[in-house]
C-alpha positions in Angstrom: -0.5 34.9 59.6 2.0 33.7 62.3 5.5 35.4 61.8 8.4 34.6 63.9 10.7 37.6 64.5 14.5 36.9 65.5 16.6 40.1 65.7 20.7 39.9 66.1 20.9 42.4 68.0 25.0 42.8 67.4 24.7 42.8 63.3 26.1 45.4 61.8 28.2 46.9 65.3 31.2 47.4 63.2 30.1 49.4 60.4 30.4 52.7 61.2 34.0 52.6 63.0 35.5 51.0 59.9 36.0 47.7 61.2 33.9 46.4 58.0 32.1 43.7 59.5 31.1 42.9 63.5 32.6 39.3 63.5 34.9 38.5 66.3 35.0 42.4 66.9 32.0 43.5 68.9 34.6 44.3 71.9 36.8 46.4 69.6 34.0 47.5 68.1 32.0 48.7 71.5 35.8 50.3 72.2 35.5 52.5 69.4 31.9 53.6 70.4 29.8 51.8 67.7 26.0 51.9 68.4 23.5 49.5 67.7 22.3 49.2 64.1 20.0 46.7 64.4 17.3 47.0 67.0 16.8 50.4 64.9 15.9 48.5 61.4 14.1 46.2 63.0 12.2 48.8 64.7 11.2 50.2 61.5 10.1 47.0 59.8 7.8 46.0 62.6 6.5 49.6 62.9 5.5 49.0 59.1 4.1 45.6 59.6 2.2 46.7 62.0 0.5 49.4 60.4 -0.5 47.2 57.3 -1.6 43.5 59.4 -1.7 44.4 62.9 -3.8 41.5 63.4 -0.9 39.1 62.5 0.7 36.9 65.3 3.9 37.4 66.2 6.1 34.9 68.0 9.8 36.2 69.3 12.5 35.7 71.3 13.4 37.5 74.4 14.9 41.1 75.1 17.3 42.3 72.3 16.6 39.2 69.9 12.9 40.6 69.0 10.5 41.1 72.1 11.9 44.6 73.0 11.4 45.7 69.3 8.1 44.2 68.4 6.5 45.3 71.8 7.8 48.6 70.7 6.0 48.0 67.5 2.5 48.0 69.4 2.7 43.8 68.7 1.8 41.7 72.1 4.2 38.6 70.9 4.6 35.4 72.1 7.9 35.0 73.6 9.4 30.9 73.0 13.0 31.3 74.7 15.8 33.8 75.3 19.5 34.4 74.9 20.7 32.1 77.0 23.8 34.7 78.1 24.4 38.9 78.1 26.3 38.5 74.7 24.1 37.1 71.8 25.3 34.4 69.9 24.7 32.5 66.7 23.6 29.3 68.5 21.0 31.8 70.1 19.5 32.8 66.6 19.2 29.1 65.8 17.6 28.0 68.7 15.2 30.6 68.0 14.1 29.9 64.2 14.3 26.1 65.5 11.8 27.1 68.5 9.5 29.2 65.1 9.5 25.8 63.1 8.1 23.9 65.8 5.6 26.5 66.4 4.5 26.3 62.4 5.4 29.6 61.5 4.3 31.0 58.1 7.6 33.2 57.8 11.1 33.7 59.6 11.6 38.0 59.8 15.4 37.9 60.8 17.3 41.3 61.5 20.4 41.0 60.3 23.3 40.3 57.6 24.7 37.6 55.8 26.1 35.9 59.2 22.6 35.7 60.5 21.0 34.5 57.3 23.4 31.8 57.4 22.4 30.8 60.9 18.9 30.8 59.9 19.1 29.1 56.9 21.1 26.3 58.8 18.0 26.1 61.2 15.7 26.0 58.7 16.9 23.0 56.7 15.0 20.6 55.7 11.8 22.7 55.9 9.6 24.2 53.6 9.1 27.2 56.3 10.3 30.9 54.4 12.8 33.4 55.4 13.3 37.1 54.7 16.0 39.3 56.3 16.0 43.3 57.3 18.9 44.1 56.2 21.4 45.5 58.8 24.7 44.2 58.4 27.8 45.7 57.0 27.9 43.0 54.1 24.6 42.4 53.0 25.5 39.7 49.7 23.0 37.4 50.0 19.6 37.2 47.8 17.1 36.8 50.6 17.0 40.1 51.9 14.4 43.0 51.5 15.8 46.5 49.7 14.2 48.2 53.2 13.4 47.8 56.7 10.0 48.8 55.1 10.0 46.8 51.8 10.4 44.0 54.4 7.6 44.5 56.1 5.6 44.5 53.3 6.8 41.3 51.1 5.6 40.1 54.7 2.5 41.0 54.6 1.6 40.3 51.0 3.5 37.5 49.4 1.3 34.5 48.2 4.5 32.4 46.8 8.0 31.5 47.4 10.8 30.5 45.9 14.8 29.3 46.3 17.3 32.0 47.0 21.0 32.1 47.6 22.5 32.6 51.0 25.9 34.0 50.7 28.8 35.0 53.5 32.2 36.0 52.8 35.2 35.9 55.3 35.6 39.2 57.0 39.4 39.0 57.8 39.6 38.8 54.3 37.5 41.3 53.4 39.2 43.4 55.5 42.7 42.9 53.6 40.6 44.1 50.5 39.8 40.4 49.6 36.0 39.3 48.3 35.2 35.9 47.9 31.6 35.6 48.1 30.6 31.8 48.9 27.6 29.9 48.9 26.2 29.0 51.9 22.7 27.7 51.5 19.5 27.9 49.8 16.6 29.0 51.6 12.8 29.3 50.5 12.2 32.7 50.1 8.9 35.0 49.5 8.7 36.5 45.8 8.9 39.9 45.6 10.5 42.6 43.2 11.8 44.4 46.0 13.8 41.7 47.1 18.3 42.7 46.4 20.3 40.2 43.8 23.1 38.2 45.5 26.4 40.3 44.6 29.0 37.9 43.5 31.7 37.9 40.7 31.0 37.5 37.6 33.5 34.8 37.5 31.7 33.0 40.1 28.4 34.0 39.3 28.8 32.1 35.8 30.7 29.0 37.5 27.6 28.8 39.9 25.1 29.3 37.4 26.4 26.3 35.2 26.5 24.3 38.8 23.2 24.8 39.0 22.0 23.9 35.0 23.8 20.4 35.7 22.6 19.7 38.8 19.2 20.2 37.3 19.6 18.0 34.7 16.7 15.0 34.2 17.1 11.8 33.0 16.0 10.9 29.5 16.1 14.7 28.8 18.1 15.7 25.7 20.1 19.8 26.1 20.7 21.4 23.3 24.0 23.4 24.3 24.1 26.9 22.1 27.8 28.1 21.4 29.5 31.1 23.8 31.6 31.0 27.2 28.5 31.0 29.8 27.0 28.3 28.2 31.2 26.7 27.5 30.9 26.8 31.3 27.5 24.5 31.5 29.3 21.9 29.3 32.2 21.7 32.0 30.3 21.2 34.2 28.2 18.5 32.6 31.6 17.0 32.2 32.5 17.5 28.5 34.6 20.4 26.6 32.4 21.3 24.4 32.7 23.3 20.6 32.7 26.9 21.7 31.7 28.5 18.6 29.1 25.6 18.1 26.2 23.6 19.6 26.5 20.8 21.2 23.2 17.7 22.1 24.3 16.2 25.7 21.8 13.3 27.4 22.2 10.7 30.2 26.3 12.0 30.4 26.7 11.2 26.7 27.6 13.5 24.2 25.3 13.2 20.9 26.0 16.3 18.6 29.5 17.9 18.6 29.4 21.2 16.6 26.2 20.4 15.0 24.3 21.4 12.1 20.2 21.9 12.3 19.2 18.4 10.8 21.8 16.9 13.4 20.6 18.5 16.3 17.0 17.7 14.7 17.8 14.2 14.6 18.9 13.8 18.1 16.5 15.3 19.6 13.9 12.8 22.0 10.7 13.0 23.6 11.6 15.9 26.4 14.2 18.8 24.5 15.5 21.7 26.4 17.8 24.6 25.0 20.1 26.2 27.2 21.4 29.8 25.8 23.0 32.4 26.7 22.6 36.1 25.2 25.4 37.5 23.4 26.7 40.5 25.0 26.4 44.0 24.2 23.0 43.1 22.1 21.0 40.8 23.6 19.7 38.5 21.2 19.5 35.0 22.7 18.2 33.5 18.6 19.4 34.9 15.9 22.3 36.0 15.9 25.8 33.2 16.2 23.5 30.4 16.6 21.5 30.1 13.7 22.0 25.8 13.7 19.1 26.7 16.3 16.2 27.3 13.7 12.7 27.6 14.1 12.4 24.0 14.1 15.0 23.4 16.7 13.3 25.8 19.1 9.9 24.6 18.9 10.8 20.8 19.9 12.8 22.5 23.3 11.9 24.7 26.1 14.2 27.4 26.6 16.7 27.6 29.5 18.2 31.2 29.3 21.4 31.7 31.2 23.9 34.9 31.9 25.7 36.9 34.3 24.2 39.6 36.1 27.1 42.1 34.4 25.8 40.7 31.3 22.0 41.4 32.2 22.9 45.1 33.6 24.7 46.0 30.3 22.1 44.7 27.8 18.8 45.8 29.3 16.4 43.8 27.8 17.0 40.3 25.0 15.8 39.9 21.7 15.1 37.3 19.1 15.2 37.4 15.6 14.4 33.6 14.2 13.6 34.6 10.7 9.8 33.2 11.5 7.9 36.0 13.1 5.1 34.3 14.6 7.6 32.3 17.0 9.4 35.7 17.4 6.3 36.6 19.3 5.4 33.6 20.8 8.9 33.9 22.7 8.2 37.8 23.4 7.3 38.9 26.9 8.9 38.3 30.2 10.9 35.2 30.7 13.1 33.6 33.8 17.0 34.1 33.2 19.4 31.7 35.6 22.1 34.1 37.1 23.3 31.8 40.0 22.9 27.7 41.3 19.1 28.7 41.6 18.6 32.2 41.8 17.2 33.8 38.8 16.0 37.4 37.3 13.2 38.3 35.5 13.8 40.1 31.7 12.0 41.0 28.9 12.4 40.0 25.6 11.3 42.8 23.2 
């Protein structure tokens, strides 16, 4: 395995002297006797690595930005560049992930917070080539980062797949006047992995970028079946339509087919390619069953099943459930099943 390590080496400065974030503030910060965060966690995640693929190859960039720590680690790494002045900067942390790519990395290891992930994101468009961040900012939103230093090192040393994550940044000066706008700022191909964090947004936002992401999925020639409640209301705005929010709604090619439809309507409408986009109800959990009942056995078994929700909404219930009045596609929906809780990031539950 060849793993390109980048460290920012300034990430997470400002923490601990209550300046709540290090941009534009590694001065005051460095006034106010703030002490590296970073080369520490990074320290740890290559001390980790180390132990469970020292055989792996390791490419870096100079001093600071990754050679100090992985020679540390016990790692001889190939050096490709370094910072090109004494203060680090986010152009540096490109340059490196772009100097990775061209070197056909199997994973980017960045050290860092949602700044950094940003940068390497940016330099990593248009690739295929993964990304997975030790976390060591003070804002740590995004959904690409490892729980640990440790749980880093071992996603990195095990994961077989990948998959799109969300890259999130807010603006520190705002945050600093108690102001959190968490905003999307890329996707990156990630390595799957439980112990990989959520993205932390709010709910507001989370359900406005969830039903982003159902329309921009959309296919053509691919009839949606549009179950009744607000996270799913949101979906049909965003497909363009206000839709019936009590009722369920058939949407292909931009069209709206079924308004507030019964079961034989939606049946009728229904083409070769059906999916059914639902949302649990809160509080219980039950994505069939309970509310939508126009959404019968027969309905369900001409769709696949697009399951959407908040993450509040997932905390509170637990696990979903179904009740279709036919108990042999009760347990053919059973098991664990992919819920959308952002424009592509989704959770795994369990429907009991």
């Amino acid at each position: 395995m060849r793993i390109g390590v980048v460290v920012n080496p300034i990430a997470g400065l400002g923490g601990r002297v209550g300046l709540k974030g290090t941009d534009g503030k590694v001065a005051e910060a460095r006034a106010r006797g703030a002490e590296p965060r970073a080369p520490d966690r990074a320290r740890r995640a290559l001390d980790e690595l180390a132990a469970r693929t020292p055989e792996a190859t390791v490419l870096t960039w100079g001093g600071s930005m990754g050679a100090d720590a992985v020679r540390a680690a016990g790692f001889e790494p190939t050096v490709l560049g370094a910072p090109a002045g004494e203060e680090t900067t986010a152009r540096d942390t490109r340059c490196a992930v772009e100097a990775f790519c061209d070197a056909d990395v199997d994973l980017v290891l960045f050290v860092g917070g949602d700044g950094t992930a940003a940068d390497v994101a940016a330099a990593l468009s248009g690739t295929e080539t993964p990304m997975l961040g030790v976390p060591a900012g003070v804002k740590v939103y995004s959904s690409v980062f490892a729980v640990s230093p440790e749980d880093a090192a071992v996603i990195a040393a095990t994961f077989t797949r990948v998959e799109e994550r969300e890259v999130m940044d807010i603006d520190e000066d705002e945050y600093r006047e108690g102001e959190v706008h968490p905003e999307l700022r890329a996707v990156a191909w990630v390595p799957v992995a439980e112990d990989l964090q959520s993205s932390k947004q709010t709910g507001g936002g989370s359900v406005e970028a969830l039903a982003e992401g159902v329309a921009a999925s959309v296919r053509e020639g691919v009839t949606y079946v549009l179950g009744p409640g607000s996270t799913v209301g949101a979906v049909k705005r965003a497909l363009g339509f206000e839709g019936s929010p009590l009722g369920v709604d058939v949407w292909r090619d931009g069209e709206v087919l079924v308004r507030d439809g019964s079961e034989r309507e939606i049946l009728a409408a229904l083409g070769e390619e059906n999916v059914v986009v639902v949302s649990p109800i809160g509080g219980q959990g039950f994505v069939f069953g309970r509310g939508n009942p126009q959404l019968s056995p027969a309905v369900i078994r001409h769709c696949d099943v697009q399951i959407v929700a908040s993450r509040a909404k997932l905390d509170d219930i637990g696990v979903l459930r179904v009740d279709t009045d036919d108990p042999d596609l009760d347990d053919d929906l059973r098991g664990w099943t992919r819920v959308r809780v952002g424009r592509v990031e989704q959770r795994m539950m369990q429907i009991v």
